[in-house]
C-alpha positions as CSV (number, residue, x, y, z in Angstrom):
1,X,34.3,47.5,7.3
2,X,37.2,45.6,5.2
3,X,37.2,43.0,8.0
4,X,33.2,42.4,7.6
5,X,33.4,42.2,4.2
6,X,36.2,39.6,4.3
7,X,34.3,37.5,6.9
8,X,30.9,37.7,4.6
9,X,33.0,36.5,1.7
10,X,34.2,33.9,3.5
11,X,30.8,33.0,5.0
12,X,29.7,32.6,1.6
13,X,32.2,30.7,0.0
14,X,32.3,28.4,3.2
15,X,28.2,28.1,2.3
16,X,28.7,27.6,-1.4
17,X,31.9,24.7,-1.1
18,X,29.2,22.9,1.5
19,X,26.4,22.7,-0.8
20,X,28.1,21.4,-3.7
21,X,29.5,18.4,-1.2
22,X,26.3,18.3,-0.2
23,X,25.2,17.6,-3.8
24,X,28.4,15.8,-4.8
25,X,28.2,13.1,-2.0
26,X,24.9,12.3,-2.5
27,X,25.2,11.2,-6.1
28,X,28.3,9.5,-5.0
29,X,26.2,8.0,-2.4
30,X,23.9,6.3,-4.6
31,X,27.0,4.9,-6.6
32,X,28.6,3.8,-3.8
33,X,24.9,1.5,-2.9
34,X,24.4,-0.1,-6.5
35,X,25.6,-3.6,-6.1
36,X,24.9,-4.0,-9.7
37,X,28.8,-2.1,-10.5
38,X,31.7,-3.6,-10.0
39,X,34.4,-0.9,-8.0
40,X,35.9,0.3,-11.4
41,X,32.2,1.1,-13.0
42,X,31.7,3.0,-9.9
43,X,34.8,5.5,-10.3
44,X,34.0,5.9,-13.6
45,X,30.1,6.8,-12.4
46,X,31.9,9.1,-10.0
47,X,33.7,11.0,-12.4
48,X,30.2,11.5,-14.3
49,X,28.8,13.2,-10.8
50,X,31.5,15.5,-10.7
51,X,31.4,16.5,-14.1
52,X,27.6,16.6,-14.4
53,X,26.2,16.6,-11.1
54,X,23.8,13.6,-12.7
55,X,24.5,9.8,-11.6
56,X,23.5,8.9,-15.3
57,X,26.3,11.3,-16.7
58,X,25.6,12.6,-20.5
59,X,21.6,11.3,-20.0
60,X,20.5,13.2,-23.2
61,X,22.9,11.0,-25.2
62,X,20.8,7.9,-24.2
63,X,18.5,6.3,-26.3
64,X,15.8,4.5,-24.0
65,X,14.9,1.8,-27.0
66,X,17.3,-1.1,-26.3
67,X,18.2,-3.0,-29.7
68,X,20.9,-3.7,-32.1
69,X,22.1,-3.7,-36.2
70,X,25.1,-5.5,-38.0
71,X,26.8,-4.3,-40.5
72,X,30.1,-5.5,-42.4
73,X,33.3,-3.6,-41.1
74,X,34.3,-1.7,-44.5
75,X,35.6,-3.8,-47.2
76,X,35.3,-7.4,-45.1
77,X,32.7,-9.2,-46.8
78,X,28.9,-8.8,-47.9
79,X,25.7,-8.7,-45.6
80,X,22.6,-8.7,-47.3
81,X,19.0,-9.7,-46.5
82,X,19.9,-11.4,-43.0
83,X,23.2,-13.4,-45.3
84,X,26.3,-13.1,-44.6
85,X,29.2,-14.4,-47.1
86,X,32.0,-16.6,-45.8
87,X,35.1,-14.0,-44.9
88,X,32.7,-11.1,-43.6
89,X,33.4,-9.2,-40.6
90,X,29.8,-8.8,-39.2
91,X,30.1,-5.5,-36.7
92,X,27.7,-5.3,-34.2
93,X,26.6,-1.7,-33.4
94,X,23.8,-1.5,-30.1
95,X,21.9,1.2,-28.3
96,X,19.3,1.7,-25.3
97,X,21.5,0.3,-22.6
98,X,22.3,3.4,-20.2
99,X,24.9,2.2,-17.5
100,X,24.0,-1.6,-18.0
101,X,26.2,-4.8,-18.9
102,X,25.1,-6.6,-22.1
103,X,25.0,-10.1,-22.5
104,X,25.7,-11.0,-26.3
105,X,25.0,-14.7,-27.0
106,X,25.4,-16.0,-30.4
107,X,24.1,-19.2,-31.4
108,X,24.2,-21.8,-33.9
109,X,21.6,-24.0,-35.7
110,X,19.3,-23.3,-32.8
111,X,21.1,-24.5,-30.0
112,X,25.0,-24.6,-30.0
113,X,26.4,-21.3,-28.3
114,X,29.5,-20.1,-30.8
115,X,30.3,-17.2,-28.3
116,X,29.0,-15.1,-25.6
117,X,30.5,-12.2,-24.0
118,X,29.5,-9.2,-21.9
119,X,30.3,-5.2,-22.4
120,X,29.4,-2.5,-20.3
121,X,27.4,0.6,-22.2
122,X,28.2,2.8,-19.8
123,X,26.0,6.3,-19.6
124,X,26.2,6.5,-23.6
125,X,23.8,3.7,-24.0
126,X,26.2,2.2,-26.8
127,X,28.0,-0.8,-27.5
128,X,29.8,-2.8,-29.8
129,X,30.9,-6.2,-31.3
130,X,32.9,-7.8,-34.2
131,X,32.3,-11.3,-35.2
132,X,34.5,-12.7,-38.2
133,X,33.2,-15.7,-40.3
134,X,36.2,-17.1,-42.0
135,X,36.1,-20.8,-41.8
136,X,33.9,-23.3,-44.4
137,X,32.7,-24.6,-40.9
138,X,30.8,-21.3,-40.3
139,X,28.2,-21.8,-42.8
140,X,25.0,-22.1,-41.1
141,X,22.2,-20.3,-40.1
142,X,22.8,-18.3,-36.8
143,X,21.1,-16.2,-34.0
144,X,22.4,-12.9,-32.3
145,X,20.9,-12.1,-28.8
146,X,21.4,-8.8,-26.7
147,X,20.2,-9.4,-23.1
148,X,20.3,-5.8,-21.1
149,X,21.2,-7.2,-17.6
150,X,19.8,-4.7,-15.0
151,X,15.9,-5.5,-16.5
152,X,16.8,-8.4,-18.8
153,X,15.6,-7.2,-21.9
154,X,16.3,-8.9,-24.8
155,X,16.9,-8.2,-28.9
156,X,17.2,-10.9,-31.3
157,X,18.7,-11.2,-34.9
158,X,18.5,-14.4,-37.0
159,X,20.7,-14.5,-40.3
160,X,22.8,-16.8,-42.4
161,X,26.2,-17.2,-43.2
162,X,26.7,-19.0,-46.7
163,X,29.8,-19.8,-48.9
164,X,30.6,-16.9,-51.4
165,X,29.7,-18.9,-54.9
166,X,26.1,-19.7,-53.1
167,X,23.7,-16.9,-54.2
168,X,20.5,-16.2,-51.4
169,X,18.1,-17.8,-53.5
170,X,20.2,-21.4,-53.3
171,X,19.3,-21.2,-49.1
172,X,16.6,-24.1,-48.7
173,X,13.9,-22.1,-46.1
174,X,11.4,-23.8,-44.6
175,X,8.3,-22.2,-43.4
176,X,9.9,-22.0,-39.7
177,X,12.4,-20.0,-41.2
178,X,10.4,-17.7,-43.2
179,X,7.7,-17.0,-40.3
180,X,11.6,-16.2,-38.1
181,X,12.3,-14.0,-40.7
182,X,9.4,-11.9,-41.0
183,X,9.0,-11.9,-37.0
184,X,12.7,-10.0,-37.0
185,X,11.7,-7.6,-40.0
186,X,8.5,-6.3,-38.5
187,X,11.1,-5.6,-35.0
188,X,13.3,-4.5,-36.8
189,X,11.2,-1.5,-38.6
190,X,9.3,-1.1,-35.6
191,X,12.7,-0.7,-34.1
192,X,13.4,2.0,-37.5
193,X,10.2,3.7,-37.1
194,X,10.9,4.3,-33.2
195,X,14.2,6.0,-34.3
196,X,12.4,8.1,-36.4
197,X,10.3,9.2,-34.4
198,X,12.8,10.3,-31.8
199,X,14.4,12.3,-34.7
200,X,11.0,14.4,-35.8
């Protein structure tokens, strides 16, 4: 009787460690055949399918709606209205991009690229940037892009960086500028309104 019951044990452990490798390799799996991460994105997708038996890791974390905000890091400078002083640090704080690169391209005057770079949200969704405005040479009227790589999505910001002693009422707009302006505010509360949403 002790015997049997030590084989059934043993039949159903044997069982239970099987189906969980089952389970385990196939997530794994279908990390291992996205081209789309590079060999250390997959390890750390990996470690999400053994904690969470989910390729997309913490999933409920993730915000679907892919878009951006700035805001000053504390005590570095003023952002108001889409202006930015001279000597801000403008932090860039993003969502909506579960287990996706994210292109960040910001321009100048239209045209001239100041800086792009790429970060990985990983299964959060989140990610981050700091841009620092210190030079007389920064002044100039400036646009942020977020591309989501995987479906190339894309969220835009348009805003100003003026010298400190210039108030926002000195910036000559033209009508381009205005009509650019208004296009990013009504995104930018649809973007709000989305959020809230989400929340009720």
């Amino acid at each position: 009787m002790k015997l049997l019951l030590i084989a059934i044990l043993g039949f159903v452990l044997v069982g239970s460690i099987g189906t969980v490798s089952g389970i385990t390799s196939a997530y794994h799996q279908e990390v291992n055949d996205d081209d789309s991460l590079t060999f250390a994105e997959k390890q750390i997708q990996k470690q999400n399918c053994n904690a969470w038996n989910d390729r997309s890791g913490a999933s409920m974390l993730c915000v679907e709606d892919f878009g951006f905000e700035l805001n000053t890091v504390e005590r570095n400078g003023m952002y108001y209205e889409q202006v930015v002083d001279l000597g801000t640090k403008l932090l860039v704080n993003g969502e909506g991009a579960c287990n996706s690169g994210v292109e960040l391209k910001l321009k100048k005057n239209g045209s001239n690229v100041v800086k792009s770079s790429t970060t990985y949200a990983f299964f959060t969704g989140e990610f981050t940037e700091q841009y620092v405005f210190s030079h007389y040479t920064d002044v100039g009227k400036y646009t942020l892009t977020a591309i989501k790589e995987k479906i190339g999505e894309e969220h835009s910001v348009t805003f100003y960086v003026k010298p400190m002693y210039e108030t926002i009422s000195d910036i000559d707009l033209t009508f381009e500028d205005v009509r650019e302006r208004i296009i990013t505010f009504e995104n930018r509360l649809s973007y709000l309104e989305s959020q809230l949403e989400k929340q009720n």
